[in-house]
N, C-alpha and C positions, 0 to 999 in steps of 0.2 A: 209272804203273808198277803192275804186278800182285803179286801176293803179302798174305799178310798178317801180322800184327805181332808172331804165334803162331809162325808157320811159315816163315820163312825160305830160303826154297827158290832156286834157280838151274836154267838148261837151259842141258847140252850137247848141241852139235851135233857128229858123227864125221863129219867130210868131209876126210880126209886117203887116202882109201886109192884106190890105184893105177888100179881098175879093170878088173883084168885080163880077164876074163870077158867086158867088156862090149868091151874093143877101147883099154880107157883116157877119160881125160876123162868121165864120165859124167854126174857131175855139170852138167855146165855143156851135158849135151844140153838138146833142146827134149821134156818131159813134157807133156800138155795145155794146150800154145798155149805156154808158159813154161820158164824154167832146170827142171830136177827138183831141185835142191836147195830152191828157193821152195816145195814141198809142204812139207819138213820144217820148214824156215825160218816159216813159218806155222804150223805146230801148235808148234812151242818157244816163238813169241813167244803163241802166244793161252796155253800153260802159266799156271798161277797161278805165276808162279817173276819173280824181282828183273830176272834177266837173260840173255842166251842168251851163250855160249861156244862158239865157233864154230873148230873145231881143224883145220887146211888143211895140205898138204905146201908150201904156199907159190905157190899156183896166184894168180897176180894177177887172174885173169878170174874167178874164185869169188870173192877179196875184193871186188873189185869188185859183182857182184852179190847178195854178202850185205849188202850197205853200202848198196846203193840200194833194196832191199827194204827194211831194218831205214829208210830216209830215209822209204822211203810210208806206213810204219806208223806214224811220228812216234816211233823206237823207235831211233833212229842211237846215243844215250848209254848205249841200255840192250844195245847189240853190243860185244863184245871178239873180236878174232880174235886166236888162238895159231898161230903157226906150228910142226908136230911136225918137228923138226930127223930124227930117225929114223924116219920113217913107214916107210918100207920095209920096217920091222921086224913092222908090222902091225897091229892094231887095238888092240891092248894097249898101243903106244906113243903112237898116239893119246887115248887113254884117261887113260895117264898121263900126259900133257901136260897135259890139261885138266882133271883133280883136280886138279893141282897149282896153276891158275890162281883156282881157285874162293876167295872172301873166306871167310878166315879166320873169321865168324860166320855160314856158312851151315848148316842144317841139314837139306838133303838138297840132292839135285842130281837131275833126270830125265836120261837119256844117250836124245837122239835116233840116228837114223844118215840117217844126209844122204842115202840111195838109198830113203826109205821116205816118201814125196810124200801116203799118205791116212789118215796117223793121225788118228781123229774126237777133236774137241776135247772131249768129256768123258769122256775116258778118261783124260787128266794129273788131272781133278778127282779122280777115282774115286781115284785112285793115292793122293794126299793125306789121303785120309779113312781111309787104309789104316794110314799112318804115321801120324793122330790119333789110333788108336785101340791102337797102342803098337806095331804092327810094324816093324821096321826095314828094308826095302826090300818092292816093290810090281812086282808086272809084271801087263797082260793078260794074259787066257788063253782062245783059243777052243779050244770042247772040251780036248782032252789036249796042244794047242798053246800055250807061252810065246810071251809076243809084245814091243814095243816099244811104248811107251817102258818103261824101266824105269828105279824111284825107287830111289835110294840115298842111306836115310840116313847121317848122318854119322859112325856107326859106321864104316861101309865104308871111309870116306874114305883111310885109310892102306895100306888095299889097294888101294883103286884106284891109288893113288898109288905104286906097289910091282909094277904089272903090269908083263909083258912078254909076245911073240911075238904072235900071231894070234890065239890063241884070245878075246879080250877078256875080259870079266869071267865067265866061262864058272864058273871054278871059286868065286868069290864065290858066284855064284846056287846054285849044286852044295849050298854047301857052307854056306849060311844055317837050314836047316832048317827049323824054326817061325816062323821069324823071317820067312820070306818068304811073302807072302799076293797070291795068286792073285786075283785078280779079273777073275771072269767076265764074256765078252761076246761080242753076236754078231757083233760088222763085220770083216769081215774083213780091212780095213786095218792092223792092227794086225798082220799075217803078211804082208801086198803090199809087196816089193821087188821092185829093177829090178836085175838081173845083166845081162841080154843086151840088144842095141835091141831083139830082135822083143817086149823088156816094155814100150817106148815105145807101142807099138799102143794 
C-alpha cells in the first residue's frame, strides 16, 4: 500500500457524471485500446495516497471495471466504490459523497476526474511536497492553466463535504488564497480531458 506514516493521504475518483457532451457513458468508452476511466484509475492507484474512492451514479459496468483494474494491480482491498445517490445534481454531489466516505484519520485527499486518462504520475508526488511544506491544498498548473489532480487537505474537508450543484469545488480553490500552491509544469495531461468521442482519437 502506498502512502506514508507522515502523511496520510487518500484518492478520489469523480466518475459519476452523466456525460452529456459526450452522448453519455463515457467513461466505460474504449480510450487507447482500454475503458477511459483505467487512465484515471492508474494515476489514483500509482498517487502516494492509502486508497482510491471511486464515486459512480451506480453504473455496474464502471464497478465492474474499476474492480478488475484495482484485481490487476493487486490493489481490489485498497478500492471503495460510493454510489452518489444525487449525481444528477452534479459534480458537487459527487464530490460530496466521497468526502464524506474518506476515514476519519486522513489528511488530504487528491480528487481525480474519471474523464482525464493522462495525469503523469509525479505530479500527485509534486502535489505532496506542497502540503509538507505547510500548504493546504495543491493543484498543477501549465502556464496561467489550473489543472488535475487537485490535493486537499483536510482543512477543506468539511467543505467539500458541504458542496452542491455543478460547479465542484470551484469556489474552495477561488477562495483558498495563499493557501493554495500552484505547481508548475509542462505535460499537458494534466489539462487533457474527453468531452466528446472525436477526444477518443
Amino acid at each position: 500500500m502506498a502512502g506514508s506514516e507522515s502523511t496520510r493521504l487518500e484518492a478520489i475518483v469523480l466518475a459519476a457524471g452523466a456525460g452529456r457532451r459526450f452522448g453519455g457513458r463515457k467513461l466505460t468508452a474504449i480510450f487507447a485500446g482500454r475503458p477511459l476511466i483505467a487512465g484515471a484509475l492508474d494515476a489514483a492507484f500509482a498517487a502516494p495516497a492509502r486508497g482510491v474512492i471511486l464515486a459512480t451514479d451506480g453504473d455496474p459496468d464502471l464497478a465492474a471495471i474499476a474492480q478488475d483494474h484495482a484485481r490487476g494491480l493487486g490493489r481490489e482491498a485498497d478500492l471503495t466504490i460510493v454510489m452518489v445517490a444525487e449525481a444528477a445534481e452534479g459534480m458537487g454531489a459527487s464530490l460530496r459523497t466521497a468526502a464524506l466516505a474518506l476515514p476519519a484519520d486522513a489528511d488530504g485527499a487528491f480528487v481525480f476526474l474519471g474523464d482525464m486518462p493522462r495525469i503523469p504520475p509525479e505530479v500527485p508526488r509534486a502535489l505532496v511536497q506542497a502540503l509538507r511544506q505547510g500548504f493546504d491544498l495543491a493543484a498543477p498548473r501549465v502556464g496561467d492553466r489550473r489543472g488535475h489532480p487537485v490535493l486537499f487537505g483536510r482543512a477543506h474537508f468539511e467543505a467539500l463535504r458541504a458542496l452542491s450543484g455543478d460547479a465542484g469545488a470551484q469556489r474552495v480553490l477561488t477562495q483558498a488564497g495563499p493557501r493554495l500552491k500552484l505547481v508548475d509544469t509542462a505535460d499537458l495531461g494534466v489539462l487533457f480531458d474527453v468531452d466528446r468521442p472525436e477526444d477518443l482519437a
